[in-house]
C-alpha positions as CSV (number, residue, x, y, z in Angstrom):
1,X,0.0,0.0,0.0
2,X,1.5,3.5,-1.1
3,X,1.4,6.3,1.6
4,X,1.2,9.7,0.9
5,X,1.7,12.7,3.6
6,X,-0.4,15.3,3.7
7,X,1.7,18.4,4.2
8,X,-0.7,20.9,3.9
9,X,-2.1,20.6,7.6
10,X,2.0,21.0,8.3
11,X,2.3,24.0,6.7
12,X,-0.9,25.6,8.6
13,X,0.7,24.6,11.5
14,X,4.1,26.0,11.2
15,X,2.4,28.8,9.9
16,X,0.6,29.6,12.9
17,X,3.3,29.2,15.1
18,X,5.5,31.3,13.4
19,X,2.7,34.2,13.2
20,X,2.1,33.1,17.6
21,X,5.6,33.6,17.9
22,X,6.4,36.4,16.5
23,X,3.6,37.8,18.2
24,X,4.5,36.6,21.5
25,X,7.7,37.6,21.5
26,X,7.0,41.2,21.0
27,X,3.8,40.9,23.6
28,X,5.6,38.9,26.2
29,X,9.0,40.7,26.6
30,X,7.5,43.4,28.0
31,X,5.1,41.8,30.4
32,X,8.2,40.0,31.1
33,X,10.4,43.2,31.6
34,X,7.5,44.6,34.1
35,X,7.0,41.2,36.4
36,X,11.0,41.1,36.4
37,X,12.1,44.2,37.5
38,X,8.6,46.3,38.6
39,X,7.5,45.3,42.4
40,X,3.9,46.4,42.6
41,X,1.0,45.1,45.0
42,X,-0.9,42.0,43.7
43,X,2.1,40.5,41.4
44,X,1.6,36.8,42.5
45,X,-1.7,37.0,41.5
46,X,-1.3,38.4,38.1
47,X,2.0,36.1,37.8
48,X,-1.0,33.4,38.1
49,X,-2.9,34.8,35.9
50,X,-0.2,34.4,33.4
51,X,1.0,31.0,34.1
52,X,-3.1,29.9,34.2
53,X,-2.9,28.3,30.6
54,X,-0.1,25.7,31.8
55,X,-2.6,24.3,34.0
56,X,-5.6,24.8,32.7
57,X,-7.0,22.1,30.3
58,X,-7.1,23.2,27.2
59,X,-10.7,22.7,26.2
60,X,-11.4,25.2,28.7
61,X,-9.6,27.9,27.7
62,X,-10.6,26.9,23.9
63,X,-13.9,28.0,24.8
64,X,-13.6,30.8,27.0
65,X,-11.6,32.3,23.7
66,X,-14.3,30.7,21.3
67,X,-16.9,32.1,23.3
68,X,-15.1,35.7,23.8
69,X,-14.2,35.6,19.7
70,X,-18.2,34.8,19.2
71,X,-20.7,36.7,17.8
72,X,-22.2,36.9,21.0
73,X,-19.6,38.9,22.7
74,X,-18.5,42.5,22.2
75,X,-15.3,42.0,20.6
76,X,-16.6,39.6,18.3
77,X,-19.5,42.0,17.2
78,X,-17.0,44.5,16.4
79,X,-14.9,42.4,14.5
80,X,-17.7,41.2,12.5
81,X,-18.7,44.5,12.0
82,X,-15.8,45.6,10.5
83,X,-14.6,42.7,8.7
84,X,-18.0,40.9,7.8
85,X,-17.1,37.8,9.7
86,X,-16.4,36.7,13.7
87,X,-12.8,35.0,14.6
88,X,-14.5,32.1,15.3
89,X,-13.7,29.4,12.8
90,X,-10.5,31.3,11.5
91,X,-7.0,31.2,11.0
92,X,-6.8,34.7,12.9
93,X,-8.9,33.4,15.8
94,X,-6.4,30.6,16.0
95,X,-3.7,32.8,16.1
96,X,-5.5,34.5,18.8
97,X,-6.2,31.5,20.9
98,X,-2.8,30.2,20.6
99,X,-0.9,33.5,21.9
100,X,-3.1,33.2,24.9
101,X,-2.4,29.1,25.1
102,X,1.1,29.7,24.8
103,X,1.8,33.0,26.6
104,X,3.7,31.3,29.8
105,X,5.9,29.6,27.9
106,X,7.1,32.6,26.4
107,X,7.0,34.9,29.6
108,X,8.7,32.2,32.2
109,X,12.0,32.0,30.1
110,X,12.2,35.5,29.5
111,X,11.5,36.8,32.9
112,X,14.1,34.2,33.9
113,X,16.6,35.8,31.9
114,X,15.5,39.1,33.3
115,X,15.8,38.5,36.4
116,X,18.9,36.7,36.1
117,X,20.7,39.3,34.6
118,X,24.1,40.9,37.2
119,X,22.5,44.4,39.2
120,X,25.9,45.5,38.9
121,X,25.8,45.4,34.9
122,X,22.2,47.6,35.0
123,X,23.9,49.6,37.6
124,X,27.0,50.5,35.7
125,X,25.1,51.6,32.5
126,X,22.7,53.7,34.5
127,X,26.1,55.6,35.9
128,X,27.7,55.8,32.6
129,X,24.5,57.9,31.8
130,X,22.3,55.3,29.5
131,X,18.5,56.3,30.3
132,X,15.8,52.9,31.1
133,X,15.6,52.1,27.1
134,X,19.2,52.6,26.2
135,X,20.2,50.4,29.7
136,X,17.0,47.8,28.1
137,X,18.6,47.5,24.9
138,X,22.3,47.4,25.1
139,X,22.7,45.5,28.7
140,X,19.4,43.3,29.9
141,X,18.6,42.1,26.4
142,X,22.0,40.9,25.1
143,X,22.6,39.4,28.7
144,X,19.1,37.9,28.5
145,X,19.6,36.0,25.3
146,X,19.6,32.3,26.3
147,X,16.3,32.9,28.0
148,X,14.6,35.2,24.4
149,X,15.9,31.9,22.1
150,X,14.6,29.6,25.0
151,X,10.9,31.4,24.7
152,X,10.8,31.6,21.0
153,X,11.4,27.6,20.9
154,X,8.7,26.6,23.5
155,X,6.2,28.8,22.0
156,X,7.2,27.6,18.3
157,X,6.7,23.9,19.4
158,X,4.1,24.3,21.5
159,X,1.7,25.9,19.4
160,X,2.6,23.1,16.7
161,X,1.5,20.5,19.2
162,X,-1.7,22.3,20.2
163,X,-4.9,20.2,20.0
164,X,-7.7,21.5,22.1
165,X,-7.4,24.8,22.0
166,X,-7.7,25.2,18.2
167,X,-10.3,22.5,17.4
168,X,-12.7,24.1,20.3
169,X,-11.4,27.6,18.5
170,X,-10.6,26.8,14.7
171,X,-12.5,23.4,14.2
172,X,-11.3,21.8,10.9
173,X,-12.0,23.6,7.8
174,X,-9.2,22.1,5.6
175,X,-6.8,24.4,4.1
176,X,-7.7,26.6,7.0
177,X,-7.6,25.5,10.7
178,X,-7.4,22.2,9.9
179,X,-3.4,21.8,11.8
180,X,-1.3,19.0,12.0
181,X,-2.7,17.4,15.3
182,X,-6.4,17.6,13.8
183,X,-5.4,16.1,10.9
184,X,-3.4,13.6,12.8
185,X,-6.8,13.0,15.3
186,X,-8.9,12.6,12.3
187,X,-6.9,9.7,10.9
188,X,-6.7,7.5,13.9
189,X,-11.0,8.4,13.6
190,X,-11.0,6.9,10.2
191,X,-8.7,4.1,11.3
192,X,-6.3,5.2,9.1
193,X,-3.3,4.0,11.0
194,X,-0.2,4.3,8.6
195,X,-1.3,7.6,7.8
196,X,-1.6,8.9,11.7
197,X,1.8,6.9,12.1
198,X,3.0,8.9,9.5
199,X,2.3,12.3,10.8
200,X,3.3,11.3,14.6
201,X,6.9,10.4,13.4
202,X,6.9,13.7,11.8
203,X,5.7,15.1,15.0
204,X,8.2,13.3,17.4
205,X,11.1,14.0,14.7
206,X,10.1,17.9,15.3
207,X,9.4,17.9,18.9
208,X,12.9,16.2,19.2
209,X,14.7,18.6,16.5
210,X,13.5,21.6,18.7
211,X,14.5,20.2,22.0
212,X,18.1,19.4,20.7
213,X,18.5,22.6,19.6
214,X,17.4,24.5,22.8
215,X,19.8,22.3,25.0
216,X,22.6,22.8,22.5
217,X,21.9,26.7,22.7
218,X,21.8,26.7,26.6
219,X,24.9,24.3,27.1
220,X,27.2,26.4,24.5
221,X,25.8,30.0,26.0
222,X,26.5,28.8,29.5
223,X,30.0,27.3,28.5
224,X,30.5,31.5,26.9
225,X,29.8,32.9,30.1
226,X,32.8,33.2,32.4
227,X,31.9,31.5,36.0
């Protein structure tokens, strides 16, 4: 019997996750930035309320977005208004759905970074006269930079792994929001076997690709830094 892979639910997958990613990384280095270095009453509790999607199952979350993207909320009555259509059902609402899924994994690395960056280097820019942005930008990011690359990764190969999230959010229109996992869910359905074996080893060949690479990065940036 002749396979054939279906690579077009790869390529909406890796397409989401680079459009997440990018997203996230411009959404969660400044969260990241404020929990790190800003003291402030309540942070614990808004800490929480950024780590919530780790624990939370995934179907939940899919519909609290589904329901929030809806046309029976005000945000998705606006967006319909202006662009015809609700996020529901959408690539966009996936992308939506999957910054908020993925948004820990993302902020935990980074803030890690942050706040593991030397007082004494933030200190000595601030007296050689750089302002906040300047001391941001030439000091705490380049000293940051295991823990950036470390984010990007998890959130890349986490959002290609979602499942729940975007069939409670994005369903499976094909060419769409049908993703990898969907497609791969859909085959064991039909009982097609070889072809859900096919796109698992795909799957475990990526998920193993970007975990090599991550302790690669961290083991040759910690062998770069003296001590």
């Amino acid at each position: 019997m002749q396979l054939h892979m279906d690579w077009l639910p790869f390529i909406i997958s890796f397409k989401l996750a680079f459009a997440t990613t990018v997203c996230l990384l411009f959404l969660a280095t400044p969260v990241a930035y404020i929990l790190a270095y800003k003291g402030f009453r309540g942070k614990p509790l808004v800490e929480a309320v950024f780590a919530l999607p780790i624990v939370l199952p995934p179907t939940v979350l899919g519909f609290f977005v589904l329901i929030a993207v809806g046309n029976m909320s005000p945000v998705g009555r606006w967006y319909q208004n202006i662009f015809g259509h609700t996020l529901a059902f959408t690539f966009e609402g996936l992308i939506v759905a999957s910054i908020l899924y993925s948004f820990p994994f993302a902020v935990q690395p980074i803030q890690n970074a942050f706040e593991g960056v030397n007082p004494r280097l933030v200190d000595t820019a601030r007296t050689l006269g750089c302002n906040r942005w300047q001391t941001f930008w030439r000091v705490i990011l380049p000293a940051s930079r295991r823990g950036i690359v470390m984010g990007i990764m998890l959130s890349f190969a986490h959002t290609v792994g979602e499942f729940g999230v975007v069939l409670m959010v994005g369903g499976s229109i094909p060419g769409e929001t049908k993703v990898a996992s969907i497609a791969l869910y859909e085959n064991v359905e039909m009982l097609e076997y070889s072809q859900a074996a096919l796109m698992a080893l795909a799957l475990l060949v990526f998920s193993y690709a970007v975990l090599s690479v991550v302790y690669y990065f961290n083991r040759r940036t910690s062998t770069l830094v003296p001590g």
